[in-house]
C-alpha positions as CSV (number, residue, x, y, z in Angstrom):
1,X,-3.8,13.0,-43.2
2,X,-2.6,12.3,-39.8
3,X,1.1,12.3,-41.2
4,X,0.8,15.7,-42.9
5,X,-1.0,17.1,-39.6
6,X,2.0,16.0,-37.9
7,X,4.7,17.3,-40.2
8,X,3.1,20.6,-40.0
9,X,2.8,20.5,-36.4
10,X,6.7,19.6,-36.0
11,X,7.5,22.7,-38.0
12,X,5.1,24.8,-36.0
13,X,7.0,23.9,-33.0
14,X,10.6,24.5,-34.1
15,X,9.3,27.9,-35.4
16,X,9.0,29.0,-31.8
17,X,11.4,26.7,-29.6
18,X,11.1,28.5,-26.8
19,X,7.9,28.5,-26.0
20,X,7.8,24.8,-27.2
21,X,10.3,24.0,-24.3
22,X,8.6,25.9,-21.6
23,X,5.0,23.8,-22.2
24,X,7.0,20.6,-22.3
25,X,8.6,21.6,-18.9
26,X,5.8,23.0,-17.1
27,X,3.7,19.6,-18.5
28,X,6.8,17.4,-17.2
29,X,7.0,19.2,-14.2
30,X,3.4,19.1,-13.6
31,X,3.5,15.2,-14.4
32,X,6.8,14.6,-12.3
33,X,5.1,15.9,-9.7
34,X,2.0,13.5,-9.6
35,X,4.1,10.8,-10.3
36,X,6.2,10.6,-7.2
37,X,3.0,11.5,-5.0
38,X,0.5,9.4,-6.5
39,X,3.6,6.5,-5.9
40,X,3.9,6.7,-2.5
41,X,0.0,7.5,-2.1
42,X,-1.0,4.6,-3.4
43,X,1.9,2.1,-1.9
44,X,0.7,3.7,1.7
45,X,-3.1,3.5,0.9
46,X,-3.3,0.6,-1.2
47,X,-4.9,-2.8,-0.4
48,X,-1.8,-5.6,-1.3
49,X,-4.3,-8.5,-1.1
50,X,-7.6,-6.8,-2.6
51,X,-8.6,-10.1,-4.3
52,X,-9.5,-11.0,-0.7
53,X,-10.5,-7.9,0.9
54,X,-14.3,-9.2,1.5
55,X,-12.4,-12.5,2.7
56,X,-10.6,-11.9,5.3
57,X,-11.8,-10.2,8.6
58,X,-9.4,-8.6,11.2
59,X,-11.5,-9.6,14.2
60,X,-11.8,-7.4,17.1
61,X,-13.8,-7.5,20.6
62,X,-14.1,-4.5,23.2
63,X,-12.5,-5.8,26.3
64,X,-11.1,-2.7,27.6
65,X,-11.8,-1.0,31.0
66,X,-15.1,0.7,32.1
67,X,-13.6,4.0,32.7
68,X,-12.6,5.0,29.3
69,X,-12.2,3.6,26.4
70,X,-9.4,2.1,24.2
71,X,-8.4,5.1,22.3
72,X,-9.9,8.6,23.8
73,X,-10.0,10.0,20.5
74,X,-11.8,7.3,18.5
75,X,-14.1,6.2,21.7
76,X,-16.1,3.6,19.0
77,X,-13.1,1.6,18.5
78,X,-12.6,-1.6,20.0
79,X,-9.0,-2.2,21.0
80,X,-7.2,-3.7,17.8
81,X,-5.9,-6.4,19.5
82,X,-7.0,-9.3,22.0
83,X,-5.9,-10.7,25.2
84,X,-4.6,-14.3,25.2
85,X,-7.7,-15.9,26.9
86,X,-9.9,-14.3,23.9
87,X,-7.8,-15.1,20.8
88,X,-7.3,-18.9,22.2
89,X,-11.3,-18.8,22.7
90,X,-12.2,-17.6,19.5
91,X,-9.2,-19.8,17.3
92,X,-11.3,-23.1,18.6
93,X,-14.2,-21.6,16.8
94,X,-14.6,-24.3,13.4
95,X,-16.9,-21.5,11.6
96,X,-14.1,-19.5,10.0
97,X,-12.7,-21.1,6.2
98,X,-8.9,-20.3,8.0
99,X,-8.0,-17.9,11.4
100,X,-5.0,-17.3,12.4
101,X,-3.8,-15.4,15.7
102,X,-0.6,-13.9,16.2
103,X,2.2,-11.9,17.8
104,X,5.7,-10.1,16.8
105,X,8.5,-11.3,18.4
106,X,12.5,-10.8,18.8
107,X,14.8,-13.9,17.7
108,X,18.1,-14.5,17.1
109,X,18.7,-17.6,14.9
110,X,21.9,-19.7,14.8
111,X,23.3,-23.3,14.7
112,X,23.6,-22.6,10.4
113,X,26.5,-24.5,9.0
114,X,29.3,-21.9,9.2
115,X,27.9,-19.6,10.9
116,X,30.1,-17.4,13.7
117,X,27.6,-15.0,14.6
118,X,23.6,-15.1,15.4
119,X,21.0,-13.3,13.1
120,X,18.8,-11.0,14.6
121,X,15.6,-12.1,13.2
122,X,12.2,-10.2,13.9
123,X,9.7,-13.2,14.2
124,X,6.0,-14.1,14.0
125,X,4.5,-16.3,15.9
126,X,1.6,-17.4,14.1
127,X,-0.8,-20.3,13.4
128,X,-0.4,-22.2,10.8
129,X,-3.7,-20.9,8.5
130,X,-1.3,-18.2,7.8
131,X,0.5,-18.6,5.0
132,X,-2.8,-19.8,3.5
133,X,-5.1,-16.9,4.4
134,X,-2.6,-14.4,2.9
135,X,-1.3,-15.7,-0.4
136,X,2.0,-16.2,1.1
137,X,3.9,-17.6,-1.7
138,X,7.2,-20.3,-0.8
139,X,10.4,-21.2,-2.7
140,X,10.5,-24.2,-0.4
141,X,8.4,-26.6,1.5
142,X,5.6,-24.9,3.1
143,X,3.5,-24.3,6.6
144,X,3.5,-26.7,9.4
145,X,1.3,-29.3,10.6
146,X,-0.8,-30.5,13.4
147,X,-3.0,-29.3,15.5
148,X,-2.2,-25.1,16.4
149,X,-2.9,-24.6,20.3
150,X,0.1,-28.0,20.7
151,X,2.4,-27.9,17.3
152,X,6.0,-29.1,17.0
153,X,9.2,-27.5,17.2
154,X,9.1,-26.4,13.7
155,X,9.7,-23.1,11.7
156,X,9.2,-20.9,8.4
157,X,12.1,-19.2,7.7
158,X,12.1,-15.9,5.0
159,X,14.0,-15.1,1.8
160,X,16.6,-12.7,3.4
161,X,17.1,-15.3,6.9
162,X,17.5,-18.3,4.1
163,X,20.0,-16.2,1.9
164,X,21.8,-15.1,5.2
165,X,21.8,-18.6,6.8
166,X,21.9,-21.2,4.0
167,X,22.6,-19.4,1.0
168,X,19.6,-19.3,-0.4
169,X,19.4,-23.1,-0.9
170,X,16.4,-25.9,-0.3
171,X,16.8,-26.0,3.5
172,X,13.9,-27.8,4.0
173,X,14.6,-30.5,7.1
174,X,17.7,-28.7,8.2
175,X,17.6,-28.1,12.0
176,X,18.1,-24.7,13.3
177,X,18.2,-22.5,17.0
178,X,15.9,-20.0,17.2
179,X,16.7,-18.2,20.5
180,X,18.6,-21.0,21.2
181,X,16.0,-24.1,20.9
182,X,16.4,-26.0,18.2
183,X,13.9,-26.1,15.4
184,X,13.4,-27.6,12.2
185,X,12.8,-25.9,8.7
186,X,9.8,-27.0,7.1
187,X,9.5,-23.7,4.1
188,X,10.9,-21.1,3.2
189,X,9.5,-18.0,1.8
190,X,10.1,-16.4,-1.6
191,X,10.0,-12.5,-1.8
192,X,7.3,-11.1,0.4
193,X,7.0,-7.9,0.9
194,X,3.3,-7.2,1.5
195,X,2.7,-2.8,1.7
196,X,1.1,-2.0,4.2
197,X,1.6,-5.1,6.2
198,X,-2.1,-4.9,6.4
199,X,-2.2,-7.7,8.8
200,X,-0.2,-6.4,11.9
201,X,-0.6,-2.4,11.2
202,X,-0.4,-2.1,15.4
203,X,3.3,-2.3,15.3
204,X,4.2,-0.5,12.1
205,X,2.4,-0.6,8.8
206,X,5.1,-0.6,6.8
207,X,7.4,-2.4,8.7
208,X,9.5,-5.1,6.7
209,X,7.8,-8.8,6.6
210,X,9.6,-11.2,9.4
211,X,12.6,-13.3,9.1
212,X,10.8,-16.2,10.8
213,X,8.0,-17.5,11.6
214,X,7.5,-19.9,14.4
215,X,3.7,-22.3,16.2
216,X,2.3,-19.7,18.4
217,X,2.2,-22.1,20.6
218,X,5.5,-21.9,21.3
219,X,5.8,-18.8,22.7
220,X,3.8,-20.1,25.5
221,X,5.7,-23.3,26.3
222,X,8.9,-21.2,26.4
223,X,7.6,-18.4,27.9
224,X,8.7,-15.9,25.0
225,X,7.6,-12.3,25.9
226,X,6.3,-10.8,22.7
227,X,8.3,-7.5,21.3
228,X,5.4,-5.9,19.6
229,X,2.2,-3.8,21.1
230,X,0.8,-4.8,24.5
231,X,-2.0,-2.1,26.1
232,X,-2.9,-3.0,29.8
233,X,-6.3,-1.0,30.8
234,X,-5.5,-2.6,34.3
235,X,-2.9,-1.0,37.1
236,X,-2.9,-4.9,37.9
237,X,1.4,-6.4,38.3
238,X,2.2,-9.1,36.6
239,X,4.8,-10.7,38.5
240,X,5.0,-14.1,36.3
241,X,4.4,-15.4,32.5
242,X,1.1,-17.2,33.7
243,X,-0.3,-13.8,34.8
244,X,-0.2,-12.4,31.7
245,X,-1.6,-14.7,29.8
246,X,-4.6,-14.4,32.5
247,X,-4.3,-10.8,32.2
248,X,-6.8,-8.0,30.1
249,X,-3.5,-6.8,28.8
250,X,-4.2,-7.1,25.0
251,X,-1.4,-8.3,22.6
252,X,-2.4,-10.5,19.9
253,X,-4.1,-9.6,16.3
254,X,-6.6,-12.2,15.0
255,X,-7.8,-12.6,11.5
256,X,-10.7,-15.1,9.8
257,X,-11.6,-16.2,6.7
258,X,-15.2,-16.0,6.2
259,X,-15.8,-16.5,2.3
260,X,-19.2,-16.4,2.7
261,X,-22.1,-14.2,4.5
262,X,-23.8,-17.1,6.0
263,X,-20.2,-17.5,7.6
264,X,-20.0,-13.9,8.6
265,X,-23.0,-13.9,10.1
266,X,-22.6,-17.6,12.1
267,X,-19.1,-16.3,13.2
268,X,-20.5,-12.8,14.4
269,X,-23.1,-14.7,16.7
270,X,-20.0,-16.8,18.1
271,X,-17.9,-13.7,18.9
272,X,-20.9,-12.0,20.7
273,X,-22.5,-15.5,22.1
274,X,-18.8,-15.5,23.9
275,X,-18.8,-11.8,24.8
276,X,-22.0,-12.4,26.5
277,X,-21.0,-15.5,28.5
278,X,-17.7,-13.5,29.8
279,X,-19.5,-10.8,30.3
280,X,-22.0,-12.7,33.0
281,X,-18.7,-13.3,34.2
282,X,-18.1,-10.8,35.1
283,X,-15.8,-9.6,32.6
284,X,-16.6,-6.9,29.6
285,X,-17.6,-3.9,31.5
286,X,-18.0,-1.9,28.7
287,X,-21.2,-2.4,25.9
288,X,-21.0,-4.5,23.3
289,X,-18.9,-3.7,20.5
290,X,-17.5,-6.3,18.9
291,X,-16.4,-5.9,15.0
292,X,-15.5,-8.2,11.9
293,X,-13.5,-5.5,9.3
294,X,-12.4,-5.9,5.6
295,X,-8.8,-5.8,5.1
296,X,-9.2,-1.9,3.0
297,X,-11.8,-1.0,5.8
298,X,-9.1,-1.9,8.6
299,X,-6.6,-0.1,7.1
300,X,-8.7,2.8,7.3
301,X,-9.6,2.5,10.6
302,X,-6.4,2.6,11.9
303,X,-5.0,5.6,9.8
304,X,-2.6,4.0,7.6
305,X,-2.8,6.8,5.4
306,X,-1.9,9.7,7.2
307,X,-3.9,13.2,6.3
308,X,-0.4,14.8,5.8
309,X,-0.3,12.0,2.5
310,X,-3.5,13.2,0.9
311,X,-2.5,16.9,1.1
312,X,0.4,16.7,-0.6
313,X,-1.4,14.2,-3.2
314,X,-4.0,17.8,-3.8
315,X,-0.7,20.0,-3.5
316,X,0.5,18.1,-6.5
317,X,-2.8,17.7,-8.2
318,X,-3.5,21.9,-7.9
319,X,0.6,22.6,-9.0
320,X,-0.2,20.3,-11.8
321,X,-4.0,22.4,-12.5
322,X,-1.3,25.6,-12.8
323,X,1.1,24.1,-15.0
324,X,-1.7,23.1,-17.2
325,X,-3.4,26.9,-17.4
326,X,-0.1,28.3,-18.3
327,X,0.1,25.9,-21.0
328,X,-3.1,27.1,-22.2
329,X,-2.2,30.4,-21.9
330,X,1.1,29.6,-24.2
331,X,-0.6,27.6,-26.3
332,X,-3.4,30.3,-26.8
333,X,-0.4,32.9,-27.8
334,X,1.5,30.3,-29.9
335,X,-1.3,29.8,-31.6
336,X,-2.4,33.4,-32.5
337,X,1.4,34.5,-33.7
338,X,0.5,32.1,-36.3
339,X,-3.1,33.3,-37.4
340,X,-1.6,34.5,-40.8
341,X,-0.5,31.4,-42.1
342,X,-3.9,30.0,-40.8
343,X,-6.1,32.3,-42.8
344,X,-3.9,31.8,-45.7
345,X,-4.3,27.8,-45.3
346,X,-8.2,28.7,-44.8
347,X,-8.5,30.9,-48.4
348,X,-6.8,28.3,-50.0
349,X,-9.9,25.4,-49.3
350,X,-9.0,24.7,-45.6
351,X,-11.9,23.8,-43.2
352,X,-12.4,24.8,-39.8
353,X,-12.5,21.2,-38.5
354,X,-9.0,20.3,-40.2
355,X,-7.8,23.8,-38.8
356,X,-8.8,22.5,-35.3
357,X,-7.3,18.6,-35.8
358,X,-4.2,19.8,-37.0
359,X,-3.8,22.1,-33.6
360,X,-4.7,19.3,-32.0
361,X,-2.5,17.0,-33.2
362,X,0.5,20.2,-32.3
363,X,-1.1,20.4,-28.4
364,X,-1.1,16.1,-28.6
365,X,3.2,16.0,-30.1
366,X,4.1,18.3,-26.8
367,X,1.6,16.6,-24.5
368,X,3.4,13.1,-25.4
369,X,6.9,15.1,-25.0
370,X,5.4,16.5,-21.7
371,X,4.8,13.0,-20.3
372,X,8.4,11.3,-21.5
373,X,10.3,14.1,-19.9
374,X,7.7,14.1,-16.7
375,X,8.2,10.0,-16.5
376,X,12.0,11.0,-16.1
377,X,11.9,13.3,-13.6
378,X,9.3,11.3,-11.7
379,X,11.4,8.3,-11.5
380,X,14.8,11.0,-10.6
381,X,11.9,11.9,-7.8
382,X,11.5,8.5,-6.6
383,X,15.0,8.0,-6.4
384,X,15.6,11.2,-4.1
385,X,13.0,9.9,-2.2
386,X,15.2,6.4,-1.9
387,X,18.0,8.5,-1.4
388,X,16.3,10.8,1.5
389,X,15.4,6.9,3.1
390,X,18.3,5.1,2.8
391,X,18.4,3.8,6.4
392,X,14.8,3.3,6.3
393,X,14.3,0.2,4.4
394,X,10.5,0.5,4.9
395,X,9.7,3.7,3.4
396,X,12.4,3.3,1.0
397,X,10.6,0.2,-0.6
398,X,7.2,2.9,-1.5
399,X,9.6,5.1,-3.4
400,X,9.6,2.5,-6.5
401,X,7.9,3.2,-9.9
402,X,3.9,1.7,-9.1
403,X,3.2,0.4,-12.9
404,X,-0.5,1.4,-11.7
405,X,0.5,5.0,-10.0
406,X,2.1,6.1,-13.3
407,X,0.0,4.9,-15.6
408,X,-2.8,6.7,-13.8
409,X,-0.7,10.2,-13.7
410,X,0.3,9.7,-17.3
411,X,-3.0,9.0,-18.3
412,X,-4.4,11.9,-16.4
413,X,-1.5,14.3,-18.0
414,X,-2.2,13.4,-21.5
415,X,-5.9,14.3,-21.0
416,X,-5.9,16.9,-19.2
417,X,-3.2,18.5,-21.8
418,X,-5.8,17.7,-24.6
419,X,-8.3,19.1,-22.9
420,X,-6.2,22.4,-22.4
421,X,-5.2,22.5,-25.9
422,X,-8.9,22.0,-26.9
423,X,-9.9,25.6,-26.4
424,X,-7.0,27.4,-28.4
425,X,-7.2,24.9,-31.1
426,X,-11.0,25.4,-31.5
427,X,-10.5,29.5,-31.0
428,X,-8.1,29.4,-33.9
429,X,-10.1,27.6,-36.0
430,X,-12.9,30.0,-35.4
431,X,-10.7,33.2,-36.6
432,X,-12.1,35.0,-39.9
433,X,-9.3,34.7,-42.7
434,X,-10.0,37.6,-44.3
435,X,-8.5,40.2,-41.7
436,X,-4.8,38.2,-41.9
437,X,-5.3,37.9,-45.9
438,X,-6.1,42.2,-46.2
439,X,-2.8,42.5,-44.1
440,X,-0.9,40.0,-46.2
């Protein structure tokens, strides 16, 4: 039955192809549309480690000024990021599964065999929980070892510095400078490109992931300046690198792994245990406010997904609402021109419920032609959107089909085009033959 539904709903169409090819447009368009917003919607908004969101913890602790606070237009907000005497005090802290603290800095990276000139290589300088806490997978070798706060020379280099440097070969145990001190390889990264790069969204969510990664403690013994976000609440000079390390200027991110409640809860009474001590130091002028957030709550908190993102996702939702009534509105027509030959099908035994699936089956051929053509022109959309990013290697990675942004806008077509086409098929069906048959 379903065959000779369809065979009757292919002739229906190619009796009137132009009204065939203006629903299948308007659908595609409609679905085109969603496709290349819901994309990029969902790359910007989405959580790239969710199997650990109530895992991991971006840790924070109010340390700002008493005059105002951090940010003036979010005065609850504890300032993202700690100073160096905090994060050192809180990463002795054995409670947490895995922490990590960390920085973003510049590096240039040289001494490869054959190599004439240095790589510019934006670096992290990180702990060595990591690569752990995040899922970060390696091609070669892995983190290094020993204790974080006094590590060796040793670095983690990623895919693109390995391809650059070494060809993209084991160089595991190879010796390399990094800002000319020399380092040894102990992994290298496969393809990581974590979006947003949920852990560091202070100096650019969707930045690109680092070319190396190097001991925090390093920075410190060679008195690296970091190149990402530093806030100073103070009007204090720092004249030397010990000074600001002493200073309230805050600089590093901190994350914890806290599998547990019990953990939560015994690592929240640590942070605030410590707040209070500094505080009868006289440090901490402002009240207590000290926070342990979920990776999809953090990324929330600090507006990773920009209001100017979820208007143009209801833009394209409300064009793709209008497309969808003027395909009713077609199909409503179409449908009517060809009463006659329903009333003749009726007088000759035809019920009203076969009536309504074959109509049904006609609004389901051009919903499916609707979402092929729409998948076209939503991946042409994604690749303008490459096109109009070219020199932005960040936002050009969102424009790239999300198997779970299309399948969502696909699915969402092809029901909401059966549900337009519910009405007119059901309204034909419901048509008295004998008026057609007395004109026949």
């Amino acid at each position: 039955m379903l065959r000779y539904y369809l065979r009757l709903s292919l002739k229906s169409l190619r009796r009137t192809p132009g009204l065939t090819a203006l629903m299948v447009c308007a659908i595609a368009l409609g679905i085109a549309a969603c496709i290349v917003t819901l994309t990029v919607y969902h790359a910007m908004s989405g959580n790239p480690i969710w199997w650990k969101n109530n895992v991991l913890y971006a840790v924070t602790m109010d340390s700002w000024g008493a005059d105002e606070p951090h940010d003036p237009q979010h005065p609850t907000l504890a300032p993202p990021q700690l100073t160096y005497t905090d994060a050192t005090a809180l990463l002795r802290s054995s409670i947490p599964q895995r922490k990590a603290i960390m920085t973003q800095m510049d590096g240039m990276l040289s001494g490869a065999p054959g190599q004439t000139v240095p790589m510019q290589a934006l670096t992290r300088a990180t702990t060595k929980d990591f690569f752990a806490m995040f899922d970060v997978p390696f091609e070669y070798g892995g983190a290094w070892g020993g204790n974080d706060l006094d590590a060796l020379p040793e670095i983690v280099l990623g895919k693109r510095a390995n391809d650059t440097l070494f060809g993209g070969t084991d160089s595991v145990g190879r010796t390399i400078l990094w800002n000319n001190n020399r380092f040894r390889v102990v992994g290298v990264l496969r393809d990581w490109q974590p979006l947003p790069r949920f852990y560091d969204v202070v100096d650019g969510a969707f930045e690109p992931p680092e070319d190396a990664y190097v001991p925090f403690s390093w920075i410190t013994t060679l008195r690296s300046v970091p190149s990402g976000n530093m806030d100073c609440h103070t009007s204090v000079a720092i004249s030397n690198y010990q000074q600001l390390l002493g200073s309230e200027c805050v600089w590093i991110e901190m994350w914890a792994q806290l599998p547990s409640a019990a953990r939560r809860e015994r690592f929240r009474a640590y942070v605030d245990s410590y707040w209070a001590a500094q505080r009868r130091a006289g440090r901490f002028p402002r009240p207590l406010n000290n926070h342990l957030t979920n990776v999809s709550q953090w990324l929330q908190v600090n507006g990773v997904v920009s209001s100017d993102s979820r208007i143009l996702l209801r833009v394209a939702f409300a064009f793709l609402a209008v497309c969808l009534l003027n395909t009713v509105g077609i199909l409503l027509t179409k449908f009517l021109r060809g009463a006659p030959i329903v009333g003749v099908r009726r007088a000759l035994g035809a019920s009203r419920r076969q009536i309504f699936l074959q109509h049904l089956v006609e609004v389901a051929v051009v919903s499916i032609a609707g979402g092929v053509l729409g998948l076209a022109l939503g991946a042409a959309g994604l690749v303008g959107v490459r096109a109009i990013y070219a020199q932005d290697s960040a936002y050009g990675l969102l424009a790239h089909f999300d198997p779970l942004g299309v399948a969502w806008a696909l699915a969402l077509a092809a029901l909401s085009t059966l549900a337009a086409g519910f009405y007119p098929a059901w309204s034909i069906g419901r048509l008295p033959p004998a008026g057609y048959l007395r004109g026949r």
